[in-house]
Structure formats: C-alpha cells, structure tokens
mmCIF file of the N, C-alpha and C atoms, coordinates in Angstrom:
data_MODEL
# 
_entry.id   MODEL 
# 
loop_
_atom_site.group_PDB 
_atom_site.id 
_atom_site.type_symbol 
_atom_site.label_atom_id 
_atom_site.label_alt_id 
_atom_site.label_comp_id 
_atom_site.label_asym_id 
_atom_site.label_entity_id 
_atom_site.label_seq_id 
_atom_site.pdbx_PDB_ins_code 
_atom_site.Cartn_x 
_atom_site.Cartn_y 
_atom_site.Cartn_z 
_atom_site.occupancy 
_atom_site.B_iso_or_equiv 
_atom_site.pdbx_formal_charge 
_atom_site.auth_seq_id 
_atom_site.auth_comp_id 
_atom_site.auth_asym_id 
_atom_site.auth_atom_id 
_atom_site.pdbx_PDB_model_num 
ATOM 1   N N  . UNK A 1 1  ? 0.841   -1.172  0.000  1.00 0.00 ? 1  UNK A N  1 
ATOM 2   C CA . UNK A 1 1  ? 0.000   0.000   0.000  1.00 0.00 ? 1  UNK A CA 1 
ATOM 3   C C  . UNK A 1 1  ? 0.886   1.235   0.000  1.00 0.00 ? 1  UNK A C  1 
ATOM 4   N N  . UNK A 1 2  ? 0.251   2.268   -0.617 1.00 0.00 ? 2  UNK A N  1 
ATOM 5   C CA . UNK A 1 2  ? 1.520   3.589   -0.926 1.00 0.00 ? 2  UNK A CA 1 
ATOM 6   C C  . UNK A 1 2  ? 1.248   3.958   0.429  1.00 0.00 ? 2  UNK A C  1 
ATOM 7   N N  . UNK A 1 3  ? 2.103   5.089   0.861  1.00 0.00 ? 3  UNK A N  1 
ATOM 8   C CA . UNK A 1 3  ? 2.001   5.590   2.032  1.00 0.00 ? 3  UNK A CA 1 
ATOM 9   C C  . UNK A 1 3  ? 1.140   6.777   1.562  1.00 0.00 ? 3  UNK A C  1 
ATOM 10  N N  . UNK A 1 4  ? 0.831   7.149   0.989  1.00 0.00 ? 4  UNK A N  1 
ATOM 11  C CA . UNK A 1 4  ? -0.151  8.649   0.937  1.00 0.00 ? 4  UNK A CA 1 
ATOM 12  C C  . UNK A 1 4  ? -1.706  7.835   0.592  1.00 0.00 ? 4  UNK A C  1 
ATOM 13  N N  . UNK A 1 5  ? -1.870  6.694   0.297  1.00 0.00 ? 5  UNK A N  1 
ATOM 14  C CA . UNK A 1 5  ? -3.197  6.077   0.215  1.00 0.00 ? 5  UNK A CA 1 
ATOM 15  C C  . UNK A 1 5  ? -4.590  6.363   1.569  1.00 0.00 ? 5  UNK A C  1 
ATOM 16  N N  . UNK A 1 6  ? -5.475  6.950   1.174  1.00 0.00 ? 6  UNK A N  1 
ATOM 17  C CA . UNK A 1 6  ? -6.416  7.662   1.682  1.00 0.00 ? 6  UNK A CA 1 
ATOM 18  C C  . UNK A 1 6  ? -7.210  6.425   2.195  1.00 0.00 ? 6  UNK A C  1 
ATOM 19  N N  . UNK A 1 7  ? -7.144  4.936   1.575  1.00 0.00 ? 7  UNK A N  1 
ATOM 20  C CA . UNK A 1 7  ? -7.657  3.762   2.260  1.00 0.00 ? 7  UNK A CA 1 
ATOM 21  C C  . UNK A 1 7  ? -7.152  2.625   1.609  1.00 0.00 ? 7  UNK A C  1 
ATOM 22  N N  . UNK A 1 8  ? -8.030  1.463   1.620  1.00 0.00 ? 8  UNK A N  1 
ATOM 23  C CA . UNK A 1 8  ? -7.236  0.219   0.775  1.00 0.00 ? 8  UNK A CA 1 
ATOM 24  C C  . UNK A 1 8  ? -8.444  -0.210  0.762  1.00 0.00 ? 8  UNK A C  1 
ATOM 25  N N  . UNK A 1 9  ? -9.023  -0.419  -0.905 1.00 0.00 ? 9  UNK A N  1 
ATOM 26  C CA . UNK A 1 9  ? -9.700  -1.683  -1.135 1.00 0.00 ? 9  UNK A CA 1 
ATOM 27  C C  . UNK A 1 9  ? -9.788  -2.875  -1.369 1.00 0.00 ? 9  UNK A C  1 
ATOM 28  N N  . UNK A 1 10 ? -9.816  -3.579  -1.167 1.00 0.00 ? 10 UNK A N  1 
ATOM 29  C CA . UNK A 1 10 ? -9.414  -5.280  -1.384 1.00 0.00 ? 10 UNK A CA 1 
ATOM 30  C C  . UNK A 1 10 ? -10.378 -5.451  -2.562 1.00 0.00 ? 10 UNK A C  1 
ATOM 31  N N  . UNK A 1 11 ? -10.518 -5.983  -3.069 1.00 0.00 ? 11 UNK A N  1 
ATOM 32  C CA . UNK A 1 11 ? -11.531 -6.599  -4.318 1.00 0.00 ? 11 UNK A CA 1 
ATOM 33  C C  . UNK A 1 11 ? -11.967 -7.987  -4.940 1.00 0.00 ? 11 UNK A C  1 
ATOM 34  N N  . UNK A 1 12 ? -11.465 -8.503  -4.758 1.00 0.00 ? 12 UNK A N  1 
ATOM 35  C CA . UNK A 1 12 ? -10.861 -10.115 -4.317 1.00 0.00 ? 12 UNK A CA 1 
ATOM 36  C C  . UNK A 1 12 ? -12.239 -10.549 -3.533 1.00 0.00 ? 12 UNK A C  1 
ATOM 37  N N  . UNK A 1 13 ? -13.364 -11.199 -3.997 1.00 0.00 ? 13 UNK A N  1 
ATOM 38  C CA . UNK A 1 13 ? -14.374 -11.743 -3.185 1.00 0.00 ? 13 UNK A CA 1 
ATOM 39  C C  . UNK A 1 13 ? -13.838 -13.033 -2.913 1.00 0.00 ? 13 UNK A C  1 
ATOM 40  N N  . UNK A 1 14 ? -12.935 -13.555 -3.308 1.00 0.00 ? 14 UNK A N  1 
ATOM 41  C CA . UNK A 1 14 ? -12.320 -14.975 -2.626 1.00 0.00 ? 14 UNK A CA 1 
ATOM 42  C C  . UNK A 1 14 ? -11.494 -14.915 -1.361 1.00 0.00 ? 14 UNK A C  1 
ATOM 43  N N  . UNK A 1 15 ? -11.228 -13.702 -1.294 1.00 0.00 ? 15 UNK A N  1 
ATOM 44  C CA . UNK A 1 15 ? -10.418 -13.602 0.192  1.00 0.00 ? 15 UNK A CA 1 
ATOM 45  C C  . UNK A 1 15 ? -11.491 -13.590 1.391  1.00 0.00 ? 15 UNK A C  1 
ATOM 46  N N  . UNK A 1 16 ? -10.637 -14.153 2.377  1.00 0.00 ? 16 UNK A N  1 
ATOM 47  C CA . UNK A 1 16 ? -11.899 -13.944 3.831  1.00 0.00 ? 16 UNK A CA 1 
ATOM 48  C C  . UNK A 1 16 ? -11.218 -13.106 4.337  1.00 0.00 ? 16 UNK A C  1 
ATOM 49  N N  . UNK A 1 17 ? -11.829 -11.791 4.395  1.00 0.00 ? 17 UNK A N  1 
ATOM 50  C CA . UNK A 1 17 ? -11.280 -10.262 4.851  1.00 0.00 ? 17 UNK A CA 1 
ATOM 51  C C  . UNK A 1 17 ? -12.947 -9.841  6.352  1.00 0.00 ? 17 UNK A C  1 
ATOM 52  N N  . UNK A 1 18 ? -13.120 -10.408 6.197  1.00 0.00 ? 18 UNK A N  1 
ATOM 53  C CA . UNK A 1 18 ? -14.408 -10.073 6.710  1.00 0.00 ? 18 UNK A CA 1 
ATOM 54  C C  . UNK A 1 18 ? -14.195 -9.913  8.353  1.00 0.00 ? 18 UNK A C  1 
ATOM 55  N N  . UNK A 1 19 ? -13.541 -10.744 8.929  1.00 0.00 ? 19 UNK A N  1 
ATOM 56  C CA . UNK A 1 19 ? -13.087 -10.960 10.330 1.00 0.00 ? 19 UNK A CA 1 
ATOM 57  C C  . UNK A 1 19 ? -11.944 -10.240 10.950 1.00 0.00 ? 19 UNK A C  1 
ATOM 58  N N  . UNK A 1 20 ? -10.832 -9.469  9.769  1.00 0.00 ? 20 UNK A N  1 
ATOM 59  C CA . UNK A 1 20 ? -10.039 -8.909  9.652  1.00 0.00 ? 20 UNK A CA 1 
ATOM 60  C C  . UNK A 1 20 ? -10.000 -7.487  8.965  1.00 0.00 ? 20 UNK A C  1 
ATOM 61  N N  . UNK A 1 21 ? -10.974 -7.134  9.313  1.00 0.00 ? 21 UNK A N  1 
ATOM 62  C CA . UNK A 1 21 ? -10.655 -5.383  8.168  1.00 0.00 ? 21 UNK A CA 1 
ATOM 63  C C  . UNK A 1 21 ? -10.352 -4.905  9.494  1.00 0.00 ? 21 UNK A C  1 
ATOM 64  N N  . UNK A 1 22 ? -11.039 -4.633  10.636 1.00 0.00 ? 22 UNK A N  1 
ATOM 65  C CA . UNK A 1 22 ? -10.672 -3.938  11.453 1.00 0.00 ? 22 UNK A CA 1 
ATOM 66  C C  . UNK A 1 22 ? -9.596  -3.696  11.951 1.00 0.00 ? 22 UNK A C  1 
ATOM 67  N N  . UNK A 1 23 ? -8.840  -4.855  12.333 1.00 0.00 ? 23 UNK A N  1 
ATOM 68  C CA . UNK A 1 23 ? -7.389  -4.703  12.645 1.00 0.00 ? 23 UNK A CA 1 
ATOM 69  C C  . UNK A 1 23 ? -6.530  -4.396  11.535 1.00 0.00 ? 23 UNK A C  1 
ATOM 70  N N  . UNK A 1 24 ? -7.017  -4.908  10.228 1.00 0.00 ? 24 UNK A N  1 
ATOM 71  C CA . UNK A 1 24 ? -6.471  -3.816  9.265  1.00 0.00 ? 24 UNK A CA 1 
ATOM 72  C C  . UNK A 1 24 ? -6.308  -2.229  9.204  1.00 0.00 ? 24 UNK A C  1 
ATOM 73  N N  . UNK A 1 25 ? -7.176  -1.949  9.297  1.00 0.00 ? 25 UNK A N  1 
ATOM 74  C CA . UNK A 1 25 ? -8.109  -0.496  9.774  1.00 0.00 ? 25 UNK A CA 1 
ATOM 75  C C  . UNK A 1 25 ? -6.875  0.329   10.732 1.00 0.00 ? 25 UNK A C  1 
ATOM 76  N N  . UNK A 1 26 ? -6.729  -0.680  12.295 1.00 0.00 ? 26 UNK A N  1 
ATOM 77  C CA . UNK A 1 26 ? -6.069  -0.143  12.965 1.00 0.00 ? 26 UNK A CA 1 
ATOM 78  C C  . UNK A 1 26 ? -4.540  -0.151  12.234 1.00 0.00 ? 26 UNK A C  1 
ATOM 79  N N  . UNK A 1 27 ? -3.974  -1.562  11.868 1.00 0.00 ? 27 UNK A N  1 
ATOM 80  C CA . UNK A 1 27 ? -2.740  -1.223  11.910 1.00 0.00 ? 27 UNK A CA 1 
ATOM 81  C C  . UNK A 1 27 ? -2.049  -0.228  10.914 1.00 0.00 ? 27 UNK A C  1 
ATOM 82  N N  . UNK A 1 28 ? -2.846  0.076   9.803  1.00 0.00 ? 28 UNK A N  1 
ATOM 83  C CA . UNK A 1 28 ? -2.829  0.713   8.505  1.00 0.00 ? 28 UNK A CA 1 
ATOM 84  C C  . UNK A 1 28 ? -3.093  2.397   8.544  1.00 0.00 ? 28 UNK A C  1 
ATOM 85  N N  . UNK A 1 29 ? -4.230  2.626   9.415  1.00 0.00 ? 29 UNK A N  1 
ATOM 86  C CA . UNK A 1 29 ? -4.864  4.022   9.775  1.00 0.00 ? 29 UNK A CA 1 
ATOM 87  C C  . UNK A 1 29 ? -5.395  4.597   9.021  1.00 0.00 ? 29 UNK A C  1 
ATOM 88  N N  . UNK A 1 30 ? -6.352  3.641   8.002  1.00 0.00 ? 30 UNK A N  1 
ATOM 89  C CA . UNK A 1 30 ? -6.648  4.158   7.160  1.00 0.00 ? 30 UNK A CA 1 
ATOM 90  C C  . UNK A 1 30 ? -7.923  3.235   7.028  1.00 0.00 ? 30 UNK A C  1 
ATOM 91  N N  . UNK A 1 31 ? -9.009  3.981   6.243  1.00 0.00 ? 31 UNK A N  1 
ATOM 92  C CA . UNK A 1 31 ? -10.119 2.566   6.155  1.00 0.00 ? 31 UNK A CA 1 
ATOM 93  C C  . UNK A 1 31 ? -9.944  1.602   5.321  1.00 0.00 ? 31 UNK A C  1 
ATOM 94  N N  . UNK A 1 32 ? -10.456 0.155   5.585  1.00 0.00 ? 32 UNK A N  1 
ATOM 95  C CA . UNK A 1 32 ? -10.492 -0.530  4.876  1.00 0.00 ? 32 UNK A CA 1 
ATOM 96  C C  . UNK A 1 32 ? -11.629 -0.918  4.019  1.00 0.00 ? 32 UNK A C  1 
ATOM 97  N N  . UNK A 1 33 ? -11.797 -1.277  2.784  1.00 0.00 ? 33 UNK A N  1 
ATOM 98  C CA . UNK A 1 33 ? -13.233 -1.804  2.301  1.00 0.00 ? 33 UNK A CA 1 
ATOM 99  C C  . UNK A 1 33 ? -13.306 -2.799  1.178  1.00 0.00 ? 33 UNK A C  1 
ATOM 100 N N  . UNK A 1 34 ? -13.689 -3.563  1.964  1.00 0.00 ? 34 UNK A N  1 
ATOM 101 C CA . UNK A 1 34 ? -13.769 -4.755  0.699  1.00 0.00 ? 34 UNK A CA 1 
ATOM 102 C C  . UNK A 1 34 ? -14.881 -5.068  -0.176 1.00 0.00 ? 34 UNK A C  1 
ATOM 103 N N  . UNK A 1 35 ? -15.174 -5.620  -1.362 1.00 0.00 ? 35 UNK A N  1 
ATOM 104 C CA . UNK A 1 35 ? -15.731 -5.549  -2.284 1.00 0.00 ? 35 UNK A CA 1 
ATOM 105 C C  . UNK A 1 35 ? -17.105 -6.141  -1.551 1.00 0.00 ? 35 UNK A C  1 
ATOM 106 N N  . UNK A 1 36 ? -17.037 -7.176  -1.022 1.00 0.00 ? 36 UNK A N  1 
ATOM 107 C CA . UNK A 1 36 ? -17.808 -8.046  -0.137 1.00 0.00 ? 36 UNK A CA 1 
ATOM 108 C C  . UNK A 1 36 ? -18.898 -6.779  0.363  1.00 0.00 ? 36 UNK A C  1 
ATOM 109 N N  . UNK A 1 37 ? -17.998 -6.631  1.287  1.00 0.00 ? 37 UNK A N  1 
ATOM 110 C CA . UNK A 1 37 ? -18.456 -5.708  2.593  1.00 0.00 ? 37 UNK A CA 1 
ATOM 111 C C  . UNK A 1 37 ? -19.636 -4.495  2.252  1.00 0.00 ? 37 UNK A C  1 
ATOM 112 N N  . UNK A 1 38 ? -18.725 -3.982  0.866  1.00 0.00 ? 38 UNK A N  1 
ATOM 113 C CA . UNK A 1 38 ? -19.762 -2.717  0.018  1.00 0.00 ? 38 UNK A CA 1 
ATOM 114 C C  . UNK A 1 38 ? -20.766 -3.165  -0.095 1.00 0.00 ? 38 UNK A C  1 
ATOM 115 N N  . UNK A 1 39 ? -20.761 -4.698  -0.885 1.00 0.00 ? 39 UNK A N  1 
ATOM 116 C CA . UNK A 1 39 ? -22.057 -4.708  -0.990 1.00 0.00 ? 39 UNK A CA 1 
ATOM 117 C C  . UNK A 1 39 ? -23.326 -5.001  -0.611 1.00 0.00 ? 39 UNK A C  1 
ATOM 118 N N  . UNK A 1 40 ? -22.870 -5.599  1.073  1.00 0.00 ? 40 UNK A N  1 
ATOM 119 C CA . UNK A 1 40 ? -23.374 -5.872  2.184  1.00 0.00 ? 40 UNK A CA 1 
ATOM 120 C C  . UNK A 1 40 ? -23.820 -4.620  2.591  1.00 0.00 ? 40 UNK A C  1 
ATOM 121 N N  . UNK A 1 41 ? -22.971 -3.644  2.839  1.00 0.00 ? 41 UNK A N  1 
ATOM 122 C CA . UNK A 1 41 ? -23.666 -2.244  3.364  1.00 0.00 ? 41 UNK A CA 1 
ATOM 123 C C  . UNK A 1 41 ? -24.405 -1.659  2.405  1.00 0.00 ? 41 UNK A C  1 
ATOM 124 N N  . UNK A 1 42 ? -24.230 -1.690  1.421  1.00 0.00 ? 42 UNK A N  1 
ATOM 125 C CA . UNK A 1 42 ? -25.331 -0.759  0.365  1.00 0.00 ? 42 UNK A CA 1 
ATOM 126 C C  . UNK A 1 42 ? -26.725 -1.697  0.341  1.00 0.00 ? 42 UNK A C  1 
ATOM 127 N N  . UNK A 1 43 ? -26.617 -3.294  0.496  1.00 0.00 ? 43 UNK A N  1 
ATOM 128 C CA . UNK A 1 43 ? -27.684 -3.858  0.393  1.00 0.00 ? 43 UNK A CA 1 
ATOM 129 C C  . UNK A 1 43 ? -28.398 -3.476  1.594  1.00 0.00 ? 43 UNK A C  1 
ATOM 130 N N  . UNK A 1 44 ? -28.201 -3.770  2.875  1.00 0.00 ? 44 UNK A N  1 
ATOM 131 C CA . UNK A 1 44 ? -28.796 -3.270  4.057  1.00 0.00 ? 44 UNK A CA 1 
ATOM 132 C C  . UNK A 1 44 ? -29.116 -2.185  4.423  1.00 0.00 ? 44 UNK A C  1 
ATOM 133 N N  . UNK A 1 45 ? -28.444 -1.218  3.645  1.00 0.00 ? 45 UNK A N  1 
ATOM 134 C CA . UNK A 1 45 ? -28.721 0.411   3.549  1.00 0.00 ? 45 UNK A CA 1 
ATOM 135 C C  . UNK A 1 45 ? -30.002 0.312   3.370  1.00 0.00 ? 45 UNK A C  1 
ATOM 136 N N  . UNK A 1 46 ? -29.972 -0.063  1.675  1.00 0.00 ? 46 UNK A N  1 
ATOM 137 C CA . UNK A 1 46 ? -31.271 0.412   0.538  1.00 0.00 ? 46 UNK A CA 1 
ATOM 138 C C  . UNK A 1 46 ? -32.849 -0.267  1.488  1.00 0.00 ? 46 UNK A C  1 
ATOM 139 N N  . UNK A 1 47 ? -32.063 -2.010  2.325  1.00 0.00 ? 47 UNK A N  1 
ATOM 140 C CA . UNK A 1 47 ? -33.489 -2.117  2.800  1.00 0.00 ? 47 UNK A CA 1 
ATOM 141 C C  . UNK A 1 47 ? -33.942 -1.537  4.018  1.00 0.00 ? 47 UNK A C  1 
ATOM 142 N N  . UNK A 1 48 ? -33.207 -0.338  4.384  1.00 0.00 ? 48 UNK A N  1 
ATOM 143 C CA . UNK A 1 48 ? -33.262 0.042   5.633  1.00 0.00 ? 48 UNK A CA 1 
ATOM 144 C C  . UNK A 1 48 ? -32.813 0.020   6.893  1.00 0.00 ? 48 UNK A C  1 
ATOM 145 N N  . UNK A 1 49 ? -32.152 -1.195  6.767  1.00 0.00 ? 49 UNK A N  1 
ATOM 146 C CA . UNK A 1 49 ? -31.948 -1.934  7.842  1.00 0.00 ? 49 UNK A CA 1 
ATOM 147 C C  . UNK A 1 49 ? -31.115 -1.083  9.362  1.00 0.00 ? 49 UNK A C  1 
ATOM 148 N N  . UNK A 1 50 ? -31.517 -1.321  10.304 1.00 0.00 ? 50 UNK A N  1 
ATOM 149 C CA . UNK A 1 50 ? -31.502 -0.141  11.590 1.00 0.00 ? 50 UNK A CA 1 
ATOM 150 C C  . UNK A 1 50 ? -29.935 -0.205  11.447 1.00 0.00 ? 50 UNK A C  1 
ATOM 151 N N  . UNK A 1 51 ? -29.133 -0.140  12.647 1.00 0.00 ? 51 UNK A N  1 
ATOM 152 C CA . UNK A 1 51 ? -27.760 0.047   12.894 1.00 0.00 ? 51 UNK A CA 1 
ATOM 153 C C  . UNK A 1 51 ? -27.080 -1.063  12.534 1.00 0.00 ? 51 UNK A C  1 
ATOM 154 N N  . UNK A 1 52 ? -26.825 -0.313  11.863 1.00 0.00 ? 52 UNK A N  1 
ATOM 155 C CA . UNK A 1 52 ? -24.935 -1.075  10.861 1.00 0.00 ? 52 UNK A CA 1 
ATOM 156 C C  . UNK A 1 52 ? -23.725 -0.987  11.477 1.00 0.00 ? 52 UNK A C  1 
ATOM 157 N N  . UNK A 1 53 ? -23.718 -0.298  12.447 1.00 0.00 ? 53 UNK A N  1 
ATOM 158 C CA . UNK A 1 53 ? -22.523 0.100   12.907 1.00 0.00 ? 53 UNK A CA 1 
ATOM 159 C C  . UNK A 1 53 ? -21.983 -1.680  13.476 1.00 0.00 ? 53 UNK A C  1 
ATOM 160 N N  . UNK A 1 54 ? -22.664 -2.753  14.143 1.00 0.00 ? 54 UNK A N  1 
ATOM 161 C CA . UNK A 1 54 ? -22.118 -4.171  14.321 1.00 0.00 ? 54 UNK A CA 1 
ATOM 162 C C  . UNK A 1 54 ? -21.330 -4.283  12.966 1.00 0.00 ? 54 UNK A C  1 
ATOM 163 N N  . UNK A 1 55 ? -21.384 -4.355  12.032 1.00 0.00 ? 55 UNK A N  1 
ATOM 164 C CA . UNK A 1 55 ? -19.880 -4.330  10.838 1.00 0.00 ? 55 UNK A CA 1 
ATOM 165 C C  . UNK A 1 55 ? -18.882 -4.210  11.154 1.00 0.00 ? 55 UNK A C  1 
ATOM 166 N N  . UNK A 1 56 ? -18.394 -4.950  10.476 1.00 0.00 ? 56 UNK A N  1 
ATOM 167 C CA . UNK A 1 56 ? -16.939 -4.757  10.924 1.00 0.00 ? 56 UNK A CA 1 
ATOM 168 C C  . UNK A 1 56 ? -16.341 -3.294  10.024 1.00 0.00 ? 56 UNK A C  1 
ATOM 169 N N  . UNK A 1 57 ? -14.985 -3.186  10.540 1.00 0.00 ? 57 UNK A N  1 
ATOM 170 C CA . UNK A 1 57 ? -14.277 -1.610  9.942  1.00 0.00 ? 57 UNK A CA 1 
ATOM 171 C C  . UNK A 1 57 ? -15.729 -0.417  9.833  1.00 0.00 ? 57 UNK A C  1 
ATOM 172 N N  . UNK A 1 58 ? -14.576 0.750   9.144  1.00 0.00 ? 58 UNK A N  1 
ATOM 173 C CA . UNK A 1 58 ? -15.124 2.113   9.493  1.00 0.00 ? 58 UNK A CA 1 
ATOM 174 C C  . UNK A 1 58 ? -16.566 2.194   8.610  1.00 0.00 ? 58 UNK A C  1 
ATOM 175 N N  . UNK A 1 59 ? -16.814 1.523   7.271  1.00 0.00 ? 59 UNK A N  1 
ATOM 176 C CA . UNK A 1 59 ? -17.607 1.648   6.507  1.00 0.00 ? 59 UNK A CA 1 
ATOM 177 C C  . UNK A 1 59 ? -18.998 1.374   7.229  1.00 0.00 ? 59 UNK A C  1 
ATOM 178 N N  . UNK A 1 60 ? -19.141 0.242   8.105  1.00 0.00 ? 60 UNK A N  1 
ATOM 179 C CA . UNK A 1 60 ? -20.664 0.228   8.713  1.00 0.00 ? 60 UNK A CA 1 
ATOM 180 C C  . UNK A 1 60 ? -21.106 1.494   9.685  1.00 0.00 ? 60 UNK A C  1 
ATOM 181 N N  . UNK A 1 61 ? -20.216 2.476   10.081 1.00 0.00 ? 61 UNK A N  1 
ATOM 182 C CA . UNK A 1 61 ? -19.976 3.044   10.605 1.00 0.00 ? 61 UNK A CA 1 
ATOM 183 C C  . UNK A 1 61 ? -21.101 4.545   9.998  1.00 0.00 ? 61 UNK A C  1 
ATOM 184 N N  . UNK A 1 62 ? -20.716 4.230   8.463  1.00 0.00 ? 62 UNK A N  1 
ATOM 185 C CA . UNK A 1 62 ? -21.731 5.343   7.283  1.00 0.00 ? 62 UNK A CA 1 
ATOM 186 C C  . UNK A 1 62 ? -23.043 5.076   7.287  1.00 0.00 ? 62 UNK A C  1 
ATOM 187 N N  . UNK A 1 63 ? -23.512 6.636   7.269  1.00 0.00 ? 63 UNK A N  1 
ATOM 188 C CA . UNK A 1 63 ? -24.604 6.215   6.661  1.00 0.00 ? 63 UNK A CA 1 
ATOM 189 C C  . UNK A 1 63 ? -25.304 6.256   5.119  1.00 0.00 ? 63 UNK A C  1 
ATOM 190 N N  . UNK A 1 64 ? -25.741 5.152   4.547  1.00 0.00 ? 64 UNK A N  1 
ATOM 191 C CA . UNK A 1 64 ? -26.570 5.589   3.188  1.00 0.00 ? 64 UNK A CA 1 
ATOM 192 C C  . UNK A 1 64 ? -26.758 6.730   2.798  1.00 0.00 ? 64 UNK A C  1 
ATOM 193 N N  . UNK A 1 65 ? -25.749 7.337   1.868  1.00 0.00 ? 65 UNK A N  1 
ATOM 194 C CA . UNK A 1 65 ? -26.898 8.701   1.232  1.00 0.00 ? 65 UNK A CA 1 
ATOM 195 C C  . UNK A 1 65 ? -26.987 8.480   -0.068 1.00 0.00 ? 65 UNK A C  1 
ATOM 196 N N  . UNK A 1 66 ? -26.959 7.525   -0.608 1.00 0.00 ? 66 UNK A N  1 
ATOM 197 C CA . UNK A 1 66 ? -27.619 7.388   -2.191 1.00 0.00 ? 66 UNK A CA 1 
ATOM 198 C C  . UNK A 1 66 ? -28.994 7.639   -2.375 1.00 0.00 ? 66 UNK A C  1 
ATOM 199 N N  . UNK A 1 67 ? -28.762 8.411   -3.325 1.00 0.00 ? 67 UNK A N  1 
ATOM 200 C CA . UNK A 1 67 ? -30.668 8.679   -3.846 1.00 0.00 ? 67 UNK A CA 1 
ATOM 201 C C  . UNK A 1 67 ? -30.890 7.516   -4.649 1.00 0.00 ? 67 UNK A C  1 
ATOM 202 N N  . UNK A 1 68 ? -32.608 6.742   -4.486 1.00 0.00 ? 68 UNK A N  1 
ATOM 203 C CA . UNK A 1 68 ? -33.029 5.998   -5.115 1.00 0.00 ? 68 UNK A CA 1 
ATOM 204 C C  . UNK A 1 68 ? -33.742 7.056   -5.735 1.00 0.00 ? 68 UNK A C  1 
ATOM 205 N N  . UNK A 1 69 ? -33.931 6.455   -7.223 1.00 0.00 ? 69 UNK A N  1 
ATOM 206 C CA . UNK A 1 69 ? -35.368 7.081   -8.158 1.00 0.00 ? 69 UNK A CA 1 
ATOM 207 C C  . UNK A 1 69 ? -36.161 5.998   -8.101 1.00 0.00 ? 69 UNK A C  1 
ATOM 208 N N  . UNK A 1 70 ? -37.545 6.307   -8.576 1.00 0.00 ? 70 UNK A N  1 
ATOM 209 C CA . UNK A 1 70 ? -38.637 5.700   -8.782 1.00 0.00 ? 70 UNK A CA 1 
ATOM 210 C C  . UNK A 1 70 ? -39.814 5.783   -8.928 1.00 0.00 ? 70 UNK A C  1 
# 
C-alpha cells in the first residue's frame, strides 16, 4: 500500500477479509473496504436496515446517502 493512500480496497471476493478489516483499519490508519463488505452495506442500507454500525471496519460506521429514483 503507498504511504499517501487515503484507504485500501481489497476486491478479491475470494479472500476472507471479513473478520479482519478492522485490525487492518487499525494497523494501517486508514479505512479498509472490501468488495464483499460494500455490498453488504449498500444492500442493508437500501433495505433500511436499523444500525450497521455491528460491521466490521469504518464503513458500517456510514450512513446511506444514495438517492433511489422511482
């Protein structure tokens, strides 16, 4: 990872990152987000779903602001 990198995405849905972003998170200081994970939080976003923050790393941490149309 460069040292001026603002976070690290993993992308790789074959890796098991899921149990490990956080301590990534810490040792790195930077957020982590994996491809997985995005699309776990955007899915639970869109259905509403109450507090996300149980996720692991900083991303459950957000909240949804995508506009749906319809």
């Amino acid at each position: 990872m460069h040292p001026q990198s603002d976070a690290l995405f993993i992308s790789c849905t074959g890796l098991r990152t899921a149990g490990i972003v956080g301590e990534l998170e810490a040792a790195l200081g930077v957020p982590v987000v994996t491809s997985n994970q995005a699309t776990a939080w955007d899915a639970l976003s869109n259905a509403r779903v109450g507090n996300l923050s149980r996720g692991e790393g900083r991303l459950f941490g957000q909240a949804h602001s995508a506009k749906v149309s319809g």
